[in-house]
Structures are given as structure tokens and as C-alpha cells.
FIMARKOL-917051 format. One record per residue: x, y, z of N, C-alpha, C in turn; residue number from 1. Coordinates in steps of 0.02 Angstrom, whole numbers, plus 50000, padded with zeros to 5 digits. Atoms other than C-alpha are relative to their C-alpha. Layout:
// residues N
<rec <X,Y,Z>,<X,Y,Z>,<X,Y,Z>,NUM> ...
This chain:
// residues 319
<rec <49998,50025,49932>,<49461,50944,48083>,<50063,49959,50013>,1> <rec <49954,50061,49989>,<49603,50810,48063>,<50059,50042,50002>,2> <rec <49930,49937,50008>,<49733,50974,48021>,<49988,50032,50077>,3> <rec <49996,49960,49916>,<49657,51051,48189>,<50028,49944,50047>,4> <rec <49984,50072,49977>,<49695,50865,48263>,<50071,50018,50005>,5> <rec <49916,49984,50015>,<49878,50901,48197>,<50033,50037,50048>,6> <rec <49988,49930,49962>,<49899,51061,48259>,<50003,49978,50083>,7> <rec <50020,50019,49921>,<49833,51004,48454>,<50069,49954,50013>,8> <rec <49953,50086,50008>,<49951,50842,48433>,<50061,50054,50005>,9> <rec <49938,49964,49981>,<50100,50960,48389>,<50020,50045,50034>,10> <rec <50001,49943,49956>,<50075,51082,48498>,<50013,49974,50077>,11> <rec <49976,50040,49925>,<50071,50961,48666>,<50064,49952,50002>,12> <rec <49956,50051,49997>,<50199,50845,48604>,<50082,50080,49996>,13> <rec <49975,49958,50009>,<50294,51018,48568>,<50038,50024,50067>,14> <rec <50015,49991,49915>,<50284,51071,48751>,<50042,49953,50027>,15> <rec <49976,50062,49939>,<50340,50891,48821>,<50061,50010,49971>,16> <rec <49925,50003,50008>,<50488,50904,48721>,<50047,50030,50024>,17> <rec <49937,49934,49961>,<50551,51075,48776>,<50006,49991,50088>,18> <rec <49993,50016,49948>,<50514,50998,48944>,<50061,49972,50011>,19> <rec <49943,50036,50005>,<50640,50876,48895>,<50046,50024,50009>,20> <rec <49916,49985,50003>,<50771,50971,48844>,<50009,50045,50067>,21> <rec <49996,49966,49921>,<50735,51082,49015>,<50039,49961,50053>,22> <rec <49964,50054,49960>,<50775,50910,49105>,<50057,50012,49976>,23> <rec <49959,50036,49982>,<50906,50865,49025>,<50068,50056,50002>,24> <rec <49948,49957,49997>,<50996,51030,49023>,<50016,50016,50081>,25> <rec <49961,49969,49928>,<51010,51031,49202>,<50060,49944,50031>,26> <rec <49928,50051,49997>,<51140,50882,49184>,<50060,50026,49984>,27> <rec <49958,49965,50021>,<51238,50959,49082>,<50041,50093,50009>,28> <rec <49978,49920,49974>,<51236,51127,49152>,<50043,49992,50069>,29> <rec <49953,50007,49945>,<51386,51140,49275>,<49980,50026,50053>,30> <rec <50021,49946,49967>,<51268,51285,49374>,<49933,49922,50030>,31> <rec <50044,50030,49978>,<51142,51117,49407>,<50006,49972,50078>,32> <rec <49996,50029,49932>,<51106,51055,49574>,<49972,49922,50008>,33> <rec <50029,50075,50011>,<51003,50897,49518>,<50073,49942,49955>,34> <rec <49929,50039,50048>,<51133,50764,49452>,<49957,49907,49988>,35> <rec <50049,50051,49997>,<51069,50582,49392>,<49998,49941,50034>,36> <rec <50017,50039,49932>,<51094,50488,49529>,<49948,50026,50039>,37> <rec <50048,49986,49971>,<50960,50583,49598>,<49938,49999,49959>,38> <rec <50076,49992,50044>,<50825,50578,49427>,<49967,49941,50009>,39> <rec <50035,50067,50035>,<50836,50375,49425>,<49974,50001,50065>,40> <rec <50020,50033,49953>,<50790,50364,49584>,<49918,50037,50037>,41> <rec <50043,49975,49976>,<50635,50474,49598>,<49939,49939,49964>,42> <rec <50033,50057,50034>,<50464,50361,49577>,<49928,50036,50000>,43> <rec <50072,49980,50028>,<50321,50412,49481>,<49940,49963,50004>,44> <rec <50063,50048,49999>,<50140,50332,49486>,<49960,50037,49948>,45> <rec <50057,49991,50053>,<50007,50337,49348>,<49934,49978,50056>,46> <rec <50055,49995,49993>,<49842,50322,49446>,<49912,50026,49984>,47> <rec <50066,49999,50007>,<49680,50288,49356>,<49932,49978,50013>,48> <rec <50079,50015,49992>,<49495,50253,49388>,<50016,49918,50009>,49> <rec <49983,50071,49999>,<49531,50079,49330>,<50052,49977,49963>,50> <rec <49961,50030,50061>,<49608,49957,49209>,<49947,49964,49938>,51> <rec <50064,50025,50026>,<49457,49911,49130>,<50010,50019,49910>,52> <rec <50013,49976,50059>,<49465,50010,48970>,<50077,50038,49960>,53> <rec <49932,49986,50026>,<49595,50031,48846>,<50037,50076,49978>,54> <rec <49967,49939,49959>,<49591,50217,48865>,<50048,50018,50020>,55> <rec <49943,50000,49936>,<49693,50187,49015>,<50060,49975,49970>,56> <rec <49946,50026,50040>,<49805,50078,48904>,<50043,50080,49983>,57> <rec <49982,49978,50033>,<49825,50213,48790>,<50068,50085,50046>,58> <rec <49968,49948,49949>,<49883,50345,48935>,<50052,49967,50027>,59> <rec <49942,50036,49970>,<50002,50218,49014>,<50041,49996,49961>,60> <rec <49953,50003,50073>,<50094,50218,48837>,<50033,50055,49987>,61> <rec <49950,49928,50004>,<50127,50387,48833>,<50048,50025,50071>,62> <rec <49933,49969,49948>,<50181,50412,49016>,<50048,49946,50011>,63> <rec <49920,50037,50034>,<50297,50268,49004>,<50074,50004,49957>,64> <rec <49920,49966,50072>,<50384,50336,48822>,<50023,50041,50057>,65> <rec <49965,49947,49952>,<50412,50479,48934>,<50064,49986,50056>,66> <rec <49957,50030,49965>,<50477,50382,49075>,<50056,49989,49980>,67> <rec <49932,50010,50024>,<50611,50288,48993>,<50036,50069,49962>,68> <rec <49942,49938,50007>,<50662,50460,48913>,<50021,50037,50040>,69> <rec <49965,49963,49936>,<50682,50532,49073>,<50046,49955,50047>,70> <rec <49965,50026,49945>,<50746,50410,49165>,<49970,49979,50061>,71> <rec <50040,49982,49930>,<50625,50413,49311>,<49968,49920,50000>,72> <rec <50032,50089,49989>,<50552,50223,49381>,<49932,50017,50014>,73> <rec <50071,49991,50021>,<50369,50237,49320>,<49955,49928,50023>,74> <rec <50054,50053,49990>,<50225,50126,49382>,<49925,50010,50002>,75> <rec <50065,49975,49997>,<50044,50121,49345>,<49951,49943,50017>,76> <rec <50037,50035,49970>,<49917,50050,49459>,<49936,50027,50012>,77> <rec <50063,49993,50000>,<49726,50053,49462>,<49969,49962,50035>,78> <rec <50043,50059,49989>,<49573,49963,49523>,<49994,49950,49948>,79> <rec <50037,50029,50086>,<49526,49817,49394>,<49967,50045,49959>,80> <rec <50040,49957,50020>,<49366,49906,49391>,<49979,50048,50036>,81> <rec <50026,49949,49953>,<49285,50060,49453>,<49992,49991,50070>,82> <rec <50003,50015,49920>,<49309,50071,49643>,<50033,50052,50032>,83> <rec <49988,49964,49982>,<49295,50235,49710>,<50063,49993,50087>,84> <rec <49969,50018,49958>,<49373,50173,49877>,<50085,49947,50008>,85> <rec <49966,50047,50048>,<49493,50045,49788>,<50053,50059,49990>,86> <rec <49953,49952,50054>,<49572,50199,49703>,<50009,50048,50084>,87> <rec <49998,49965,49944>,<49572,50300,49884>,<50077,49956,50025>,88> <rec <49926,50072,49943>,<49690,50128,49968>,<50057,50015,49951>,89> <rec <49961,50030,50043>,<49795,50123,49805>,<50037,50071,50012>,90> <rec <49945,49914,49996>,<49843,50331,49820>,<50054,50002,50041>,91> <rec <49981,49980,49951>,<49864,50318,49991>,<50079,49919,50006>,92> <rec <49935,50049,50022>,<49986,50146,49963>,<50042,50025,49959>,93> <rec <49945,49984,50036>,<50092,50235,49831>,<50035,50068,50037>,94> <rec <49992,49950,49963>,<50120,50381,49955>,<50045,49956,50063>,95> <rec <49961,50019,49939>,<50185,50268,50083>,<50039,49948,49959>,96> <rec <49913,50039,50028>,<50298,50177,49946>,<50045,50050,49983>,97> <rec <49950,49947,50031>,<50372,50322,49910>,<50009,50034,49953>,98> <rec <50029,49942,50038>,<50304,50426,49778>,<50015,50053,50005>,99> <rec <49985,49931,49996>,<50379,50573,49726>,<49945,50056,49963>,100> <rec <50041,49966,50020>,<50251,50609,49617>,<49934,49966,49948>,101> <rec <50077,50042,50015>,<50054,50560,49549>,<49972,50012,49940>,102> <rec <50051,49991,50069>,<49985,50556,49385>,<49931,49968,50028>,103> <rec <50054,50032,49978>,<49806,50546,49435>,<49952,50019,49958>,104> <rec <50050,49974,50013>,<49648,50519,49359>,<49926,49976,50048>,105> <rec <50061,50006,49942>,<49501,50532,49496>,<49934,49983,49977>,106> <rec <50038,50037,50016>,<49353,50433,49507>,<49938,50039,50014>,107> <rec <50056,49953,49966>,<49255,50548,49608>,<50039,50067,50031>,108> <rec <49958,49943,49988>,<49328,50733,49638>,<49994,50024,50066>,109> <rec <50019,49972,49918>,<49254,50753,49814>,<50019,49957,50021>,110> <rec <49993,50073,49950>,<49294,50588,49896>,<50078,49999,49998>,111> <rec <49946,49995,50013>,<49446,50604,49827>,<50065,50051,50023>,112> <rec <49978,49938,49977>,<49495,50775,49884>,<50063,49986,50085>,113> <rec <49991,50000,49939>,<49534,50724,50055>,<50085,49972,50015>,114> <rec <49937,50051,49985>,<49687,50583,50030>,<50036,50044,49941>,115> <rec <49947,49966,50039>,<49773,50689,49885>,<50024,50067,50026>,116> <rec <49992,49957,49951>,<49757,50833,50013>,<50078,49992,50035>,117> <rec <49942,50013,49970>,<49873,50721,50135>,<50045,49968,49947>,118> <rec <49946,49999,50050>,<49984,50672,49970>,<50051,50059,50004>,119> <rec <49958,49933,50016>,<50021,50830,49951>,<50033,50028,50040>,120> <rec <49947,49993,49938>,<50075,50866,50139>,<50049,49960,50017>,121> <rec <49945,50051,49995>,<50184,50729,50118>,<50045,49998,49955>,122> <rec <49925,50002,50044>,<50284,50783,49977>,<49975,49984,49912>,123> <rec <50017,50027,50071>,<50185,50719,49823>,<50029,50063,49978>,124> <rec <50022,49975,50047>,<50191,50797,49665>,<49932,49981,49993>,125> <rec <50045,50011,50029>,<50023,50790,49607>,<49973,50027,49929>,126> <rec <50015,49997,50054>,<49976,50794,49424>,<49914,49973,49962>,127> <rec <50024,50022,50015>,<49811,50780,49348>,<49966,49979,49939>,128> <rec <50007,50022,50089>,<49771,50682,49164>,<49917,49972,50016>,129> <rec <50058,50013,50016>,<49589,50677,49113>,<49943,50007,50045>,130> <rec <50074,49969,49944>,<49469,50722,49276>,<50057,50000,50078>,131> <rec <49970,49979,49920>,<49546,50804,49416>,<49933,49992,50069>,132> <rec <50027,50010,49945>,<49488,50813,49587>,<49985,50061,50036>,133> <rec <49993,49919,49971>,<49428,50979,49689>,<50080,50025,50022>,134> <rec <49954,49956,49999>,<49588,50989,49758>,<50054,50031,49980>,135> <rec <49957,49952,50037>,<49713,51115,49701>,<50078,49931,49970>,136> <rec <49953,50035,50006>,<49846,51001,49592>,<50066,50057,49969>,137> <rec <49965,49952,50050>,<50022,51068,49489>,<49979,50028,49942>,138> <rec <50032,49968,50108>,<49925,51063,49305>,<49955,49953,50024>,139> <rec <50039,50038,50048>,<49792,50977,49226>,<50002,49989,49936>,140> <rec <50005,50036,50074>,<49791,50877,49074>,<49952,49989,49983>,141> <rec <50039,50054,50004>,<49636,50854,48994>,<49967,50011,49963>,142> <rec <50055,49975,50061>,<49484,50876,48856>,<49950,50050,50028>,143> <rec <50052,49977,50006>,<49372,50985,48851>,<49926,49965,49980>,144> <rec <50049,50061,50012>,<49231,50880,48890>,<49923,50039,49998>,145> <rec <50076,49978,50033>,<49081,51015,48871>,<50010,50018,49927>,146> <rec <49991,49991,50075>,<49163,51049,48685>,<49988,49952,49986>,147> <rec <50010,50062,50035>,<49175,50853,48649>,<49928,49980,50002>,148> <rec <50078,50016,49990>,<48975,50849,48685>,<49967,50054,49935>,149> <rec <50027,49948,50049>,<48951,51009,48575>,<50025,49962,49922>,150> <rec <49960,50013,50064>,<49087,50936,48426>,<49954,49912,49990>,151> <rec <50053,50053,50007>,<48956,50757,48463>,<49934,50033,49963>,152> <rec <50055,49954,50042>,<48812,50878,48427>,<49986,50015,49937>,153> <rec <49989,49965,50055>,<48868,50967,48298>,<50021,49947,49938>,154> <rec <49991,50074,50040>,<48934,50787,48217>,<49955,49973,49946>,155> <rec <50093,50009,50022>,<48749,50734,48231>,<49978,50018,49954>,156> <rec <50042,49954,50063>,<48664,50859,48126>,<50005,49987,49957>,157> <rec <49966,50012,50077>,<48783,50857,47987>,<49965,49928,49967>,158> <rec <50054,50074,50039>,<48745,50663,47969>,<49954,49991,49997>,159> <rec <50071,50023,50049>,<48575,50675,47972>,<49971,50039,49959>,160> <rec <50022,49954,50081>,<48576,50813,47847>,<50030,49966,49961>,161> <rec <49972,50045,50063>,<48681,50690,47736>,<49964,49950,50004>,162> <rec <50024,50057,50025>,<48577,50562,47760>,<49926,50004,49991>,163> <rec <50074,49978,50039>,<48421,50655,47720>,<49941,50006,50074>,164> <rec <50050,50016,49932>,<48330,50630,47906>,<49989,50073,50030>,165> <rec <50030,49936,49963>,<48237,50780,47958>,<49973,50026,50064>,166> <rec <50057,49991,49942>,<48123,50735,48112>,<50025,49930,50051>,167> <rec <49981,50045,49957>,<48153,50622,48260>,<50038,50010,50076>,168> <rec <49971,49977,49919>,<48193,50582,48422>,<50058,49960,49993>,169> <rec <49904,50025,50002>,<48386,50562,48480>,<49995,49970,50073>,170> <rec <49982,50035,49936>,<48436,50451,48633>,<50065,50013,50028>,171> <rec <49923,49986,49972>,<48584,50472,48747>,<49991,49927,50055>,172> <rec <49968,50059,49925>,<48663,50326,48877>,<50051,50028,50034>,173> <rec <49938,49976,49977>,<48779,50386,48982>,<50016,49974,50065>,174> <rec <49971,50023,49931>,<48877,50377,49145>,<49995,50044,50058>,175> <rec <49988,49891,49961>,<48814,50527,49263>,<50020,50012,50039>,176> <rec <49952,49991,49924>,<48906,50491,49416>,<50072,50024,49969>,177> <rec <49922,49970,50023>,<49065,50553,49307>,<49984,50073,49992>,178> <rec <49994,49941,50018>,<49087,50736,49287>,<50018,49999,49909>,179> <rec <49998,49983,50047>,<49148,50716,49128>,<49958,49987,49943>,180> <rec <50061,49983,50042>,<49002,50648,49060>,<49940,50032,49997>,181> <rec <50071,49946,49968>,<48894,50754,49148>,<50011,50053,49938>,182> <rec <49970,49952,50018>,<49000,50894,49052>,<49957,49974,49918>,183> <rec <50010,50034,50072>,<48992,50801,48874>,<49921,50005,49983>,184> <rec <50085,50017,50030>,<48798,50768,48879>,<49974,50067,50012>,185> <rec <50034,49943,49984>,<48767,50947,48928>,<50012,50032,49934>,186> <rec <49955,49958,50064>,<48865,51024,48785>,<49952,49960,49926>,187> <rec <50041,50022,50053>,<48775,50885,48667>,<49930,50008,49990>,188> <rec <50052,49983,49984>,<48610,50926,48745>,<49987,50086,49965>,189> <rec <50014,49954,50005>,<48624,51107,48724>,<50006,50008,49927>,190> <rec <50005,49987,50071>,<48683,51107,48522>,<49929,49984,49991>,191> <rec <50071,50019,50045>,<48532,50992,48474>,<49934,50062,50025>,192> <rec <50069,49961,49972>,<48418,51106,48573>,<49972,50042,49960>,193> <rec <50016,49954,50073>,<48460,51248,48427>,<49945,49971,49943>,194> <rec <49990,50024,50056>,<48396,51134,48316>,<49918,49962,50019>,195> <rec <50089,50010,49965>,<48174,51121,48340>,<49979,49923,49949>,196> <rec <50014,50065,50064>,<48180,50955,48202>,<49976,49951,50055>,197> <rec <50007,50054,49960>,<48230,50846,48332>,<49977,50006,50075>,198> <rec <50010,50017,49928>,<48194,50774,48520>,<50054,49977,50032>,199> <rec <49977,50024,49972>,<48320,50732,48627>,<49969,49969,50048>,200> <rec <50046,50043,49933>,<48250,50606,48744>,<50048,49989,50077>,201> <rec <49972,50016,49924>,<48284,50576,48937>,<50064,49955,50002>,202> <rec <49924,50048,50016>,<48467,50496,48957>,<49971,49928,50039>,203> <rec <50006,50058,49968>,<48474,50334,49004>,<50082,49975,50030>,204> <rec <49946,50006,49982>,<48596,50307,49145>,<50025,49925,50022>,205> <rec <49985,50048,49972>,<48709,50176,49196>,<50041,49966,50048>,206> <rec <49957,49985,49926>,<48789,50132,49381>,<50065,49994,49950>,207> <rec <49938,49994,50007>,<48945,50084,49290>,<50035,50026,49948>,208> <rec <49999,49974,50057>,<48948,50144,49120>,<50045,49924,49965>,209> <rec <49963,50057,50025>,<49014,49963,49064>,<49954,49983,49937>,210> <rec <50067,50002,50060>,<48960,49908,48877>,<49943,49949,50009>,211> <rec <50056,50033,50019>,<48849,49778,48928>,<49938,50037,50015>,212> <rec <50045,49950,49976>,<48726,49900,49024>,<49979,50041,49973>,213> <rec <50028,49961,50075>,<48743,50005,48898>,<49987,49991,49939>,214> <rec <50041,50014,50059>,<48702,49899,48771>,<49914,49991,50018>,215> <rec <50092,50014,49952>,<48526,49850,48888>,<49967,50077,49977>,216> <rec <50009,49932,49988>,<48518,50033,48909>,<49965,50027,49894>,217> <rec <50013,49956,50042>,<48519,50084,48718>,<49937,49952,49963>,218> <rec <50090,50041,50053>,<48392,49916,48654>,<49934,50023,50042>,219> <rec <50084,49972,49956>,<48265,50003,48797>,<49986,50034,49959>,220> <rec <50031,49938,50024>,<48281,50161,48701>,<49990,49967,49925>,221> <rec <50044,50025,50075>,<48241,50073,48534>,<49945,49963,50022>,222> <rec <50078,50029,49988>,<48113,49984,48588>,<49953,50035,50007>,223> <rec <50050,49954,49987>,<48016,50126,48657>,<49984,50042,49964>,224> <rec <49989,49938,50038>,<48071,50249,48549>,<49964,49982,49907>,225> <rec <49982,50032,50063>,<47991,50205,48363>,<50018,50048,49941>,226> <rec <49977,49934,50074>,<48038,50397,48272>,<50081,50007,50030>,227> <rec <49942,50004,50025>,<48204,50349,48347>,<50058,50009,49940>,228> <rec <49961,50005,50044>,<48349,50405,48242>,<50091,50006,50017>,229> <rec <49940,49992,50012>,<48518,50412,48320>,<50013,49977,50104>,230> <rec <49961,50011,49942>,<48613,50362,48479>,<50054,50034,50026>,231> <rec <49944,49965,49986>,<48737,50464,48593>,<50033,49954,50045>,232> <rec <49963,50024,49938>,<48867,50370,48713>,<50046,50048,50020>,233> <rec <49963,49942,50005>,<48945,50484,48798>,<50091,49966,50056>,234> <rec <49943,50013,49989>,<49097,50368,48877>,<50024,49924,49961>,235> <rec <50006,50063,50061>,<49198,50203,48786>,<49956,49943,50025>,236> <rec <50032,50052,49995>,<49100,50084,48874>,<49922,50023,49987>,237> <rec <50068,50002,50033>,<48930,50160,48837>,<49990,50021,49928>,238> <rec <49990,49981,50058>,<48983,50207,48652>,<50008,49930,49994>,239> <rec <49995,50053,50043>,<49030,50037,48642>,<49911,49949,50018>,240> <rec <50060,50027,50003>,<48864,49968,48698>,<49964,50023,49952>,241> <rec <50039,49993,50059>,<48773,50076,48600>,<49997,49987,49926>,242> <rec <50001,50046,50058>,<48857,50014,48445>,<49976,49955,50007>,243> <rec <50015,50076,50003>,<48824,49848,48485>,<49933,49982,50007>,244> <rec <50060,49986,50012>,<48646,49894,48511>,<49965,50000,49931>,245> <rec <49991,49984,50094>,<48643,49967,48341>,<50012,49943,49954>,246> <rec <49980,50111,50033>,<48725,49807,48261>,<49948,49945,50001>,247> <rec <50053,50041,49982>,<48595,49710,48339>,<49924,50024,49954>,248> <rec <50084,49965,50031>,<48447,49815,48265>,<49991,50017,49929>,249> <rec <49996,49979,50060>,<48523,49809,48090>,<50031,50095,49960>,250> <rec <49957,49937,50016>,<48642,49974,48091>,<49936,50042,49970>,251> <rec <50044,49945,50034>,<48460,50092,48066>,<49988,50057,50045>,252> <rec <49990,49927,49953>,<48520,50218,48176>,<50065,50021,50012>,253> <rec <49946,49961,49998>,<48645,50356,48191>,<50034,49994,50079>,254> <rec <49943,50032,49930>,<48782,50287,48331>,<50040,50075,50013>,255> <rec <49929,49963,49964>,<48916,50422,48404>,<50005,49981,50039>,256> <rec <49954,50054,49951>,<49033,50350,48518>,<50043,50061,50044>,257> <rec <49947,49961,49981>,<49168,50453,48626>,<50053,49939,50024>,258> <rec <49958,50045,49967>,<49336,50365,48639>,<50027,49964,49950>,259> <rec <49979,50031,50046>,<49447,50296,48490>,<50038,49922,50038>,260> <rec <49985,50061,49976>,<49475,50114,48524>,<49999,49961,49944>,261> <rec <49977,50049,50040>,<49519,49940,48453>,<49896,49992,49997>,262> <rec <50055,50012,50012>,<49337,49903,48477>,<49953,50044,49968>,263> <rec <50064,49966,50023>,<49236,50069,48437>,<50020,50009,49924>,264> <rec <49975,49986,50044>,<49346,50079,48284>,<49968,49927,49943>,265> <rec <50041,50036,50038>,<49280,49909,48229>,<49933,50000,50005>,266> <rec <50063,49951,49991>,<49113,49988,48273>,<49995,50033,49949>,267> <rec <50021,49958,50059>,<49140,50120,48155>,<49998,49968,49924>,268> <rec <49979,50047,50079>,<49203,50012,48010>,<49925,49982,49989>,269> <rec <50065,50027,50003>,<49045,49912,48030>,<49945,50030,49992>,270> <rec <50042,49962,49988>,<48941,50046,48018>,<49934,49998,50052>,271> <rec <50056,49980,49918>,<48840,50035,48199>,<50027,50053,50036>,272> <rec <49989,49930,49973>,<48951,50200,48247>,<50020,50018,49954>,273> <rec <49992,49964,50058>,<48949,50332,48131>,<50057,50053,49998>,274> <rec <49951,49938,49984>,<49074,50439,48223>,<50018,49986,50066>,275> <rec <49954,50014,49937>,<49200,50438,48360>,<50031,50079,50044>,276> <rec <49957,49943,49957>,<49251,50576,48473>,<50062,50001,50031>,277> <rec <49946,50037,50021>,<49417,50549,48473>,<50040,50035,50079>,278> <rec <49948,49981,49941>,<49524,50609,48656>,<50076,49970,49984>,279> <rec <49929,50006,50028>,<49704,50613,48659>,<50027,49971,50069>,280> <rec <49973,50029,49940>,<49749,50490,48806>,<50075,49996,50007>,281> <rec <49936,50014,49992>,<49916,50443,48755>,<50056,50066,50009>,282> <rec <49992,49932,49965>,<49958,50640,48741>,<50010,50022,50099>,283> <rec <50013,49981,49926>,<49901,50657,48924>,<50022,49963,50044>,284> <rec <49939,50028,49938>,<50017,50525,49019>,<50049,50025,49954>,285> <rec <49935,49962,50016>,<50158,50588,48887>,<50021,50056,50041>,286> <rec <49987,49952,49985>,<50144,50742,48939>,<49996,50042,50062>,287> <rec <49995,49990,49954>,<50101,50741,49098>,<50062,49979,50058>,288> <rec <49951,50024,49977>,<50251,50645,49148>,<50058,50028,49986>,289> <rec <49966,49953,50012>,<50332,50768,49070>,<50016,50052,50044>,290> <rec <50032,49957,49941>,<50266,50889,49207>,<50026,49970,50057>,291> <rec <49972,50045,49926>,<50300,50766,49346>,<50062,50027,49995>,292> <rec <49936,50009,50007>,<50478,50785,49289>,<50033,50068,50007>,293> <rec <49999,49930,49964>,<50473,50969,49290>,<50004,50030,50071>,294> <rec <50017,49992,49889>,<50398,50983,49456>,<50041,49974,50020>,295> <rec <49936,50031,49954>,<50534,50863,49542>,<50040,50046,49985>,296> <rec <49942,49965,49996>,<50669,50965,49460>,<50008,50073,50029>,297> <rec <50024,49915,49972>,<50591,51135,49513>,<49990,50029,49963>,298> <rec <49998,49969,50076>,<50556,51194,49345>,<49933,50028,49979>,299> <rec <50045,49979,50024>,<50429,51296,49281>,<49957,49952,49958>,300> <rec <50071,50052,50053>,<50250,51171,49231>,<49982,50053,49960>,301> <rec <50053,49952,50062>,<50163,51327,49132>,<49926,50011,50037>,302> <rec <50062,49991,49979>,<50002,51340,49161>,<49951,49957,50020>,303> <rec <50020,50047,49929>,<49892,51270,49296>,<49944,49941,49935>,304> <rec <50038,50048,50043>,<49769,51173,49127>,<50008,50004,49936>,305> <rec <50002,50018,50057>,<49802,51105,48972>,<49969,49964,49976>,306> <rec <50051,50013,50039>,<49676,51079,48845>,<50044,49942,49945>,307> <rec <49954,50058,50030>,<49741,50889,48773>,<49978,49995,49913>,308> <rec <50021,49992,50053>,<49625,50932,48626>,<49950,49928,49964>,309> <rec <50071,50039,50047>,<49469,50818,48525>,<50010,50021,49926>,310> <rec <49984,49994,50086>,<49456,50787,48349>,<49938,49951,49981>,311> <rec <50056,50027,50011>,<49306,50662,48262>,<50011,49949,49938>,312> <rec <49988,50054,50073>,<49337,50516,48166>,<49934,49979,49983>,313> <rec <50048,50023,50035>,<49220,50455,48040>,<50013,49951,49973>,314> <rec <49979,50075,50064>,<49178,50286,47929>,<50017,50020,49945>,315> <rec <49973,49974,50076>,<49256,50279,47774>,<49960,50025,49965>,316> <rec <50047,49982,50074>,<49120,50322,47676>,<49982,50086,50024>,317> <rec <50038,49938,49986>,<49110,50498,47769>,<49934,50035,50006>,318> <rec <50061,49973,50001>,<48947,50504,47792>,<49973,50027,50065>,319> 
């Protein structure tokens, strides 16, 4: 899995590069019409959901490197926190600063539809990293979020065939007003289903998917639950509750998390998450800013979605 990890990793960072040299050969090409008095001055935006979660960090890191290698004046602005409307004012404000082009990740794909609509009659670029919006953008960047529910699934099993557990019911927390966890818990839903040992029990949702809610969320399902044996979160703030659930109850249940972080990572150490579903954020502003940079120059993006690729970290002890 960590060589398929590789592979994904060199394969998108592969891509952004030859983007690169696409840019920067149209400087040097005497046949160019773009010159760089016209690259510094184009202005990119990162727009995500929020700022809440270090996720978002991790995506602002990559389309930044990018930035300064292109040259292009990069800025990334969010809600604090989730605020479908919040994130509507903030589009429609970087459109009237002058935005040439949008790294977006949408909060809600219908609500949303409407103001990236008039972006786009106004000249945007539009780019989308990690949950697009219905309407039609240049590319998409993003995971395969009914595989990362199946590769959670399929996680599952394994560990509780290593750890000897045969019978029991499994819990999920999630966030269902997101598409992408809608996606994720369907894909994790449908593996275990193969599999007549266990129960998957009713999700337990939460308006914001923040970890304290979802820590509430996962001590309900222990409490109720007593052939409990394992926990799903299916975004970082309800992966990180559910660790912290877990932690609380004496690490006697099987955690998966989605979302490699400073926190779920000391989660896993600790053994209250047994496994991490790992997304490639910083990939997906790299490389989407890569794209931005394309698109301004007129340059062939590739193909309308790119798969940013999942991978599954485990505690040291591999179990």
C-alpha cells in the first residue's frame, strides 16, 4: 500500500511539474505571447469550506510551493468555520478583487452552483480540490471518497482478524450533510455488508462534524452498544472524536479515522486509532495551482478529474 502511496505521489507531483516546465517555456519561447509582466500580476485564490482543520493547512502548503514557483500572487481565504453562506460572500468578494482564478473547495455543491456560475461569466478560472460543486469547473482534484470508505472497510476486517474478534457490532459517526462523507460511509457500509460476522449499526450524525460532537456522538454508541467492537469516523473532526472517545473508554475498540494529522497521528501512536485513511491534501493545492496556471496561460489542463489518490497508515505495531 505505501509503494501504491509512492506511485500516486509521483505520478501527480509528475504532472505539476511538466505543467511547470509548460509555464515556463512560454517565457522563453520567442513564439510566446504571455511575457512575465503579465504571470506576476495574475491573482489566484484558494477557497475552502473553512480554516478550522489542518487539512486545509495542508492544501494551502502545496498551492503556495506552487505559487512562489510560478510566480503568480496566491491568497487563501475561508470561513473560520463551516458557513455555507460565509463561503458564498467570500467567492463572490474574490471575484470582485480580481481573481483570475479559484481553487475551490465547496461546502455545499448546490448552493454553491449558482455564484461560481457568475465567476465564471466573469472571467474566473475555476478549479476544483477535494469536493466540487454541480457546476461544470476546468478539472477536479480529488479522492476517491467511495474507495477511501471501501480501503476503511477493508482496513477493518483485516484488524479484527489480527486481533482474533469474530462477532460484533461496528459504529460509524459521521458528517452527512457532506457528499464526501456520504460517499466514504457508503463504500464502508457496503464492504462490511460481505462480511455476515458483523453489524454495522445506524450512523450517528453530526450538524458540524467537529471533534467534540463527535466525541458525544461515539461515547452514545458505546454506551448502548455492549458487543461493540470498532469505530468508523468518516471526516478529521469525527475521526478525531472518535479517538478521543476510545481513549476515554480505555483504547477497547477498533478506531479508523480518515485524515492524516498532527492530532489523529497522536491518536494512532496512542493506540485509540488503529488506522488512518490517509488523503493527499497538500498534492491537491500543489497541483491544482498548477492547473490554475495552465488555464491562465491557455494551456492544455488534461483531463476534466484527477484521482489525488489514498493510502492507510497504521500504529507501529501493525496491527
Amino acid at each position: 500500500m505505501k509503494h501504491k502511496k509512492i506511485m500516486i505521489d509521483l505520478a501527480v507531483i509528475s504532472l505539476a511539474f511538466l505543467l511547470f516546465i509548460i509555464w515556463h517555456r512560454n517565457f522563453i519561447d520567442n513564439k510566446a505571447q504571455t511575457t512575465f509582466s503579465t504571470i506576476k500580476f495574475y491573482e489566484v485564490y484558494l477557497i475552502t469550506t473553512d480554516k478550522e482543520y489542518q487539512y486545509w493547512e495542508y492544501m494551502n502548503n502545496g498551492a503556495a510551493d506552487m505559487a512562489v514557483a510560478t510566480g503568480v500572487n496566491y491568497t487563501w481565504v475561508a470561513p473560520v468555520t463551516r458557513d455555507v453562506n460565509k463561503q458564498i460572500e467570500i467567492i463572490k468578494k474574490a471575484v470582485s478583487d480580481g481573481a483570475d482564478a479559484i481553487l475551490l473547495a465547496t461546502d455545499d455543491p448546490m448552493m454553491l452552483s449558482g455564484v461560481i456560475e457568475d465567476a465564471k461569466a466573469s472571467g474566473v478560472k475555476v478549479i476544483y480540490v477535494d469536493s466540487p460543486a454541480n457546476e461544470e469547473a476546468i478539472i477536479t482534484l480529488a479522492s476517491d471518497n467511495y474507495e477511501a470508505g471501501v480501503l476503511a472497510g477493508q482496513t477493518l476486517l483485516s484488524l479484527l482478524d489480527s486481533n482474533g474478534i469474530t462477532s460484533g457490532s461496528i459504529g460509524i459517526v459521521s458528517y452527512a450533510s457532506k457528499v464526501n462523507t456520504q460517499l466514504r460511509e457508503k463504500g464502508f457500509r457496503e464492504t462490511l455488508a460481505n462480511d455476515s460476522r458483523f453489524t454495522v449499526l445506524e450512523s450517528r450524525n453530526t450538524v458540524t462534524g467537529d471533534p467534540q460532537a463527535s466525541q458525544e456522538a461515539a461515547e452514545r454508541i458505546i454506551d448502548e452498544n455492549k458487543d461493540l467492537v470498532a469505530i468508523f469516523g468518516t471526516n478529521e473532526g469525527s475521526s478525531v472524536g472518535v479517538g478521543n472517545a476510545i481513549k476515554a473508554n480505555g483504547n477497547q475498540y477498533i478506531g479508523i479515522g480518515v485524515d492524516r494529522t498532527d492530532v489523529t497521528m497522536e491518536l494512532l501512536s496512542e493506540g485509540s486509532l488503529k488506522a488512518i485513511i490517509e488523503q493527499n491534501p497538500y498534492t491537491m493545492g500543489y497541483l491544482g495551482m498548477a492547473e490554475a496556471v495552465a488555464a491562465l496561460l491557455g494551456k492544455d489542463t488534461g483531463p476534466e478529474y484527477i484521482n489525488t489518490g489514498i493510502s492507510v497508515v497504521r500504529d507501529n505495531q501493525g496491527r
